[in-house]
C-alpha positions in Angstrom: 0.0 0.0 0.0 1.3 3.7 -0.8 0.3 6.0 1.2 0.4 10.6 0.8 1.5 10.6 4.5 5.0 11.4 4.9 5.8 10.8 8.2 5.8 6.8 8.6 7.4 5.7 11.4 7.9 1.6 12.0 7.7 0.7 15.9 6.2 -2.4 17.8 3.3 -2.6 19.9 4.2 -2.2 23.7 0.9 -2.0 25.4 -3.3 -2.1 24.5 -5.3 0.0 27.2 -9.1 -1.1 26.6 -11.7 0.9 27.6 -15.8 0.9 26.6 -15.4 2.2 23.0 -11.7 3.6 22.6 -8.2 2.3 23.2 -4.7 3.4 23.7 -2.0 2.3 22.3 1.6 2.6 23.0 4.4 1.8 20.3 8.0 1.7 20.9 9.5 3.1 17.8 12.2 1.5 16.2 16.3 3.2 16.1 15.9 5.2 19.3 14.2 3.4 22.4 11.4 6.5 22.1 7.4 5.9 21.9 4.5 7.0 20.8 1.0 7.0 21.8 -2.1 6.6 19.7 -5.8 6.6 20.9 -7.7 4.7 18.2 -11.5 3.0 18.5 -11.6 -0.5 20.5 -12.9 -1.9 17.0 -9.7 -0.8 15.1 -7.4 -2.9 17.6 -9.6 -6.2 17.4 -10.2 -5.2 12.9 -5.7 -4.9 12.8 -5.2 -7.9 15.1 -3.4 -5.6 17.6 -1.7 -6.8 20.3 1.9 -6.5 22.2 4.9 -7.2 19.9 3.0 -6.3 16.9 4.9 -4.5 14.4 3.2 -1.5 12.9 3.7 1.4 11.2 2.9 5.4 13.0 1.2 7.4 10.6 1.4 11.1 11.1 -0.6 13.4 9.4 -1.5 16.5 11.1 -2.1 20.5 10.1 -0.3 21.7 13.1 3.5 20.4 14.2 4.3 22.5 17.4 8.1 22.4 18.3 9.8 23.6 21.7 13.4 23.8 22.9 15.0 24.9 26.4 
């Protein structure tokens, strides 16, 4: 599959948090030891067969990037 979004980012599932309709999910990105954090529907985890150690692919599309530095 091809894809418009740019920013792809290929990490592994490290935890599911289930609640009544939604779910969070938190992905250990690969090269770096840093994660990422996605809330997505309950139904999307069960319809990608989600679950620790998946590998997956972040996709970030967005209309606002905010940066900050010290």
């Amino acid at each position: 599959m091809r894809l418009s979004t740019r920013n792809q980012l290929p990490g592994t599932v490290t935890s599911i948090t289930t609640g009544e309709a939604m779910a969070v999910v938190k992905v250990a990105l690969d090269g770096g030891g840093q994660s990422i954090t996605s809330s997505i529907t309950r139904e999307a985890v069960e319809d990608l067969g989600l679950a620790e150690g998946t590998k997956v692919t972040v996709l970030v599309k967005s209309t606002e990037v905010t940066l900050g530095v010290e």
